[in-house]
N, C-alpha and C positions, 0 to 999 in steps of 0.2 A: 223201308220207308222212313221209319225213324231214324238214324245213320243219314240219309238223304236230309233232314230237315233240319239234324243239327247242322252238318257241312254248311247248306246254306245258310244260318243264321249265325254260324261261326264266321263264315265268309263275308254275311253285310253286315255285322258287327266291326271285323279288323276293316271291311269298306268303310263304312262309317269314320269308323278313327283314323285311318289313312288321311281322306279330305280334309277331318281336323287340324291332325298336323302337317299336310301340304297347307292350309289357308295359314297356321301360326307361324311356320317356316317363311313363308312367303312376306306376311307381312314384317317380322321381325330382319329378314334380307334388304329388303326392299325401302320399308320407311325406318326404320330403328338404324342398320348399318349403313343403308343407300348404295345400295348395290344398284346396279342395273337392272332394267325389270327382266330382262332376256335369261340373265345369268340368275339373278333369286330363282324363278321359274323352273330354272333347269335342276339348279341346284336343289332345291323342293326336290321336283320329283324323280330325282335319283334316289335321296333319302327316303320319300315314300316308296317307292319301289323297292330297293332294296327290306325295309320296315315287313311291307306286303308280302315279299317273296316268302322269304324267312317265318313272320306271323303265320302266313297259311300254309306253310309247308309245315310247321310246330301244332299246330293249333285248329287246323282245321281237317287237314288231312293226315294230322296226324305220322309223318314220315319221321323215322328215325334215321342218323348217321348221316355222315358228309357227303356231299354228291355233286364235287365243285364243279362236273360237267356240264350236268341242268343248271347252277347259279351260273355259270359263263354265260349259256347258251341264252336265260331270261337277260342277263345282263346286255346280251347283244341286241337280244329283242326289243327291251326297254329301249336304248340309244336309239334306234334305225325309228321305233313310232316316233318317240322325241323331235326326231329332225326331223322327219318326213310334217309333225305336226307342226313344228316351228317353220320350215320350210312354207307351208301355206298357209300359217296363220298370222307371219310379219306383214309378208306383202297386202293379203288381203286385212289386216285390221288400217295398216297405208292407206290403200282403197279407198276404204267404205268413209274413215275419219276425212280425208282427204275430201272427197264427195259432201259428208258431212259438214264441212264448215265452209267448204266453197256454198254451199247452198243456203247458207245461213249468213255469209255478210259476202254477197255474190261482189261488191265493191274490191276484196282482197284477191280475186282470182287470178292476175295476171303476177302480184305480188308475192303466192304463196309460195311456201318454201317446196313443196314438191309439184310444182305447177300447175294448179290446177288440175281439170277435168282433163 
């Protein structure tokens, strides 16, 4: 039980500082370089990810020695959520923003750049 309690407070600990440095990342891509938001984003969260993999494989569960199988195999994992999230999170934040300011100066609706409703 004790072994159990560290894992997981080793574990939302490197959580914790994960989201840290995704949000410093992010905004340092984004507003400081002017990246793109798509590409800060991704960029992030390969660094966290990778950060993640490596921190809790050291530090939390404690595994020793190289095991470039499992790093490929999260690696692949990582990409495939990534897209899959990016994939339904461009079009639908489109959407909702879209909906969103047509409803708000309903006069721009025929004008707007993704047409409207």
């Amino acid at each position: 039980m004790k072994k159990l309690f560290h894992e997981v407070l080793h574990f939302s600990i490197i959580g914790v500082f994960n989201t840290l440095l995704g949000f410093v990342l992010i905004m340092v891509f984004y507003n400081i370089w002017h990246w793109n938001y798509w590409v800060s984003s991704a960029t992030s969260y390969v660094i966290g990810s990778i950060f993640s993999y490596f921190a809790n494989k050291k530090l939390t569960f404690h595994v020793e020695g190289d095991n470039w199988r499992s790093a490929l195999r999260f690696a692949a994992n990582v990409a495939v959520c990534y897209l899959l999230a990016y994939g339904i999170a461009k079009p639908l934040v489109r959407k909702v923003m879209t909906q969103f300011f047509c409803g708000l100066f309903p006069e721009n609706r025929r004008t707007h750049p993704y047409g409207g409703h």
